[in-house]
Steps between C-alpha positions, in 0.01 A plus 500: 500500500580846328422849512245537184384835452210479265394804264144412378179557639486146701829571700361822591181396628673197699750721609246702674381193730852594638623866454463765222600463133797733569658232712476190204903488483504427887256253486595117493342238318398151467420276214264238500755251484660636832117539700476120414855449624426722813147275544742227469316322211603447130460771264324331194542794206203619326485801269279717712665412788902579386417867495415596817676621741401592837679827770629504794452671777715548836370579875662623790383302876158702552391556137167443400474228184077576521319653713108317595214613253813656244338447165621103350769532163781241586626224668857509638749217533734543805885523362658522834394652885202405704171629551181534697154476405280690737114466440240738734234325665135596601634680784747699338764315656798419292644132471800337348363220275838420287824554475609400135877504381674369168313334259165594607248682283322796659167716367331211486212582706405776298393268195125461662402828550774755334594637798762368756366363862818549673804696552867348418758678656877412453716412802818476360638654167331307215468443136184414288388463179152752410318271265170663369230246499449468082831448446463189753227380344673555170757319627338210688349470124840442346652287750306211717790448749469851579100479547558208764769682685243814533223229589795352762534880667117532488484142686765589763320820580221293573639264719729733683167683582263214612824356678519772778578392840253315746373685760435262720924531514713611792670828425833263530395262231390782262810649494708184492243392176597862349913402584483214316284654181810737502745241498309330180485820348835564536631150396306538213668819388806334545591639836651392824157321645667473849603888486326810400364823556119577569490754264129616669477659849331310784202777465478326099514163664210550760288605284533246266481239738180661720761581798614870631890588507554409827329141456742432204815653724394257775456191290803563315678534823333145630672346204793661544517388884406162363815483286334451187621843327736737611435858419710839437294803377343382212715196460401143511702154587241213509698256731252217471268537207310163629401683786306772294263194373522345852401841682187560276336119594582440815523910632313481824793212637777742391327804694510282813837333495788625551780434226784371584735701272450902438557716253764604670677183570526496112705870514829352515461256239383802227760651650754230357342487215510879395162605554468667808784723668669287799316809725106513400413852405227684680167422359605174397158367562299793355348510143500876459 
């Protein structure tokens, strides 16, 4: 992808989804070709689609992407980082509904009534793509694959959201359910699936999953004990991934056995391997 600084009227006005005019030679850009590539579908050329092209824009951890009722212009295809999609409910509590990461298309909810419903927030540095909403239709005109991949992010949005997690759930088995969705996700990115960081705090967590901090620092600590992750700040090991799956049907047997090895008992072995110091640091078992 280059740097494309644009001097017509069009660069100008899609520069300002992202900055001022006076900062079009800092901005990158994307072709159409390369949102196709990044939406991993084929780019099929078409005359009013080849002349696009699409900013960037960067976020520091805490930036605010959209804020909830912020006027509808774009949608915004995530680069690199993670997010969080926080929607207010009739009570004018906040919740976590989402938390989206490469390859995902956000904005989307403001297509229905041109204004946003939630809040995304970025948790790590990130990268996105503004896209204003003509130019997607212009280019979901010009190239079908493109049009299904947008209909594919639409459809995942959807499913992600009707998904949720039972309630009818121990507080264990929710948060194993929301280990294993992270070790999917970060398969699917091409990441360590066995190894990662929650890039979310456990106050993020709870509230996605219905549960207060201290239920998800309990539960992860349960499956910790259990020896089926092992835990150092924000650091994962999933020592038995088949006991994530396990833990979720049969939950209420796990909560009244005892298991035979700990987390603990698995120390020495990490140890051997590299991933844990010999000596486990303090709040080994904390997710601060």
């Amino acid at each position: 992808m280059k740097a494309e600084p644009r001097s017509n009227g069009q660069a100008s006005r899609l520069v300002g989804v992202v900055g001022s005019p006076s900062t079009a030679s800092r901005v990158r850009w994307s072709s159409a070709r390369e949102i196709c590539d990044l939406l991993q579908v084929c780019y099929q050329s078409a005359p009013d689609g080849d002349e696009l092209r699409f900013p960037h824009r960067k976020l520091r951890p805490g930036q605010v992407l959209y804020r909830e009722g912020q006027p509808f212009e774009a949608v915004y295809l995530i680069v690199s980082g993670f997010f969080k999609v926080q929607m207010t409910d009739i009570t004018g509590s906040e919740r976590v509904i989402a938390f989206p990461a490469r390859h995902d298309v956000l904005g989307l909810d403001g297509i229905c009534v041109n204004r946003h419903t939630a809040e995304v927030r970025a948790l790590t540095d990130c990268e996105v793509v503004a896209m204003p909403f003509r130019q997607v239709l212009t280019l979901s005109h010009a190239c079908e694959n493109f049009e299904q991949a947008l209909y594919r992010a639409m459809s995942r949005e959807l499913v992600c959201a009707h998904q949720g997690v039972p309630g009818v759930m121990r507080a264990e088995a929710k948060v194993a359910r929301f280990i294993e969705a992270q070790t999917a996700r970060y398969a699917a990115l091409g990441y360590s699936a066995h190894r990662f960081l929650l890039v979310m705090t456990r106050r993020d967590i709870g509230s996605y999953l219905g549960l207060t901090l201290e239920t998800v620092s309990r539960a992860l600590s349960a499956l910790s004990q259990a020896g089926v992750i092992a835990i150092r700040l924000r650091e994962v090991v999933v020592l038995q991934p088949q006991a994530l799956a396990h833990w979720q049907r049969h939950d209420d047997a796990f909560a009244a056995g005892k298991p035979e090895v700990t987390g603990d008992a698995q120390l020495p072995a990490l140890a051997a391997a590299g991933w844990w110091p010999a000596v486990p640091a303090p709040g080994l078992r904390q997710l601060q």
